[in-house]
N, C-alpha and C positions, 0 to 999 in steps of 0.2 A: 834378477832379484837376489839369489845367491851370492855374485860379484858384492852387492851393497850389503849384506848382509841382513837383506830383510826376512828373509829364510833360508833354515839349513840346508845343507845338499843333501842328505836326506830327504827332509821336506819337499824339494822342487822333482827330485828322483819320482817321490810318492806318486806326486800327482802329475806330474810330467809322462810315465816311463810304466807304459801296460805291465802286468806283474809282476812289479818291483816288490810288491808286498812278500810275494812268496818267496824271490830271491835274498832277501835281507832277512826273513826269516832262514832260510838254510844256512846263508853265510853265517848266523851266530848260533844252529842247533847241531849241524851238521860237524861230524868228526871233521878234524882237519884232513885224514885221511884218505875221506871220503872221495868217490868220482861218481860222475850225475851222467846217465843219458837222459838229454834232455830235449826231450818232447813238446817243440817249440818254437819258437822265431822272434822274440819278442826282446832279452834281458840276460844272456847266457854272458855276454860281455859282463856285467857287475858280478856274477858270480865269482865268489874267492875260493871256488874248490876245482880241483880237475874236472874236465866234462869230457863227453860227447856228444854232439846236436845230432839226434834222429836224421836231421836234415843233411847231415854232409855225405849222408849213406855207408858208412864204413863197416856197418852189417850189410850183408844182403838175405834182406828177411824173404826176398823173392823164394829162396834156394832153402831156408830153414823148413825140414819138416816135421819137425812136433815142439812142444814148449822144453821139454829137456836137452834136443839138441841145442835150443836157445839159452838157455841156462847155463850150458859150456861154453857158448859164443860171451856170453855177459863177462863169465869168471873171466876167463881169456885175458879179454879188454878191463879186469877189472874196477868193472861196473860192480857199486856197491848198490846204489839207488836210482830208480828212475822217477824223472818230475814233469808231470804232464800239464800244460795252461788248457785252460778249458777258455772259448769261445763262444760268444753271443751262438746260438744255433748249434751247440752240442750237446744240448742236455747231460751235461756236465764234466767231470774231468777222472771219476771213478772208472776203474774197468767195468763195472757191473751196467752202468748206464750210459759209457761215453759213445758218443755218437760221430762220424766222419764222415763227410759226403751221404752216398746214400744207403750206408749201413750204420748198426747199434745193436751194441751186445744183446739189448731185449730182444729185440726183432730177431735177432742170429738166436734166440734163446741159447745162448753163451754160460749154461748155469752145471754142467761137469768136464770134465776132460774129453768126454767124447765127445759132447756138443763141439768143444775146440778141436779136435784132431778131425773131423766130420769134415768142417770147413779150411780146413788145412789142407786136407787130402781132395778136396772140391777141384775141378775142372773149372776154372774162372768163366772159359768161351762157354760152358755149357747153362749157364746162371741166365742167360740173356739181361746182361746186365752190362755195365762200361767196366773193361778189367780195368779198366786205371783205378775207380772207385774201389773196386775189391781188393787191389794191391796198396793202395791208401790206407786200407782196414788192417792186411791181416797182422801188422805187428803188434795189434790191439789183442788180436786174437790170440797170437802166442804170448803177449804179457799175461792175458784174462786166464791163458793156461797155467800159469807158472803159479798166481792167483791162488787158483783151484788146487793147484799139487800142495801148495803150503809152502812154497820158492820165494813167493812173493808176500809183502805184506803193506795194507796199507798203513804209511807212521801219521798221517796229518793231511787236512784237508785247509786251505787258507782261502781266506777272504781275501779276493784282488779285485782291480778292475782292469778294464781296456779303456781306453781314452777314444771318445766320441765326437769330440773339438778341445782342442787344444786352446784355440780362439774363445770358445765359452766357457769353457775348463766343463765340461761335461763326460759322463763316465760310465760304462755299465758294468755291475757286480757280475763279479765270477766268482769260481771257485776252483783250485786248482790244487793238483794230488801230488802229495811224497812219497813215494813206495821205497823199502825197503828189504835188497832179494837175502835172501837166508842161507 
């Protein structure tokens, strides 16, 4: 469709290309300066600003133990902003409610610094729980920290979606966060 110009590339992006919304939003609010850990797997490719995908592991959140040691690891790499896609089955893409496997900052009652350094300082084997899951979470947990110190803040929350068929063109809304560390 693009090729014939029946719609923009823009356009086929939109609706082609799970949260594209939020990345075309950064690409035109966000300082040129700016670098993104980006909390993700979807669209880091069209981004027009330096990144880091959570995903290539270049922190090791395993070894961080409180939100301020992370706060040195961010400046370091600096990481201006982090931007989290939120997923059908996360209840949302905020620290305050986002949800991963089978943890959520509610459930963690995740609401001062000590509720986050509590589970920082947690023994994973000792939770009877799958440490993959808890090691999935905790760099939620030290964002949710940084949050709470006033490190962190959130700039904007956007309307996305995920593509459900591509064949039906079907889609479900999300919503997904800009943080902004201080």
């Amino acid at each position: 469709p693009v090729f014939f110009g029946s719609i923009s590339k823009h356009q086929y992006l939109n609706n082609m290309l799970p949260h594209y919304s939020s990345i075309d939003w950064m690409n035109n609010n966000l300082p040129d300066t700016s670098k993104v850990l980006y909390v993700g797997y979807s669209a880091w490719f069209y981004l027009d600003r330096d990144y880091m995908p959570m995903a290539n592991r270049s922190i090791d959140y395993h070894n961080i133990s409180s939100p301020s040691q992370f706060k040195e690891i961010l400046d370091k790499n600096n990481i201006t902003h982090i931007y989290i896609e939120e997923y059908p089955g996360d209840e949302g893409s905020t620290l305050d409610k986002i949800k991963k496997d089978k943890f959520s900052s509610k459930e963690l009652n995740l609401n001062s610094i000590i509720d986050c350094q509590k589970w920082l300082d947690v023994d994973p084997s000792s939770l009877g729980i799958e440490i993959i899951s808890y090691y999935h979470f905790r760099p939620f947990i030290l964002m949710r920290g940084l949050e709470l110190t006033n490190e962190l803040e959130l700039l904007k929350t956007i309307k996305s979606k995920v593509v459900k068929s591509r064949t039906r063109g079907t889609f479900i809304n999300v919503e997904d966060a800009v943080y902004v560390l201080k």
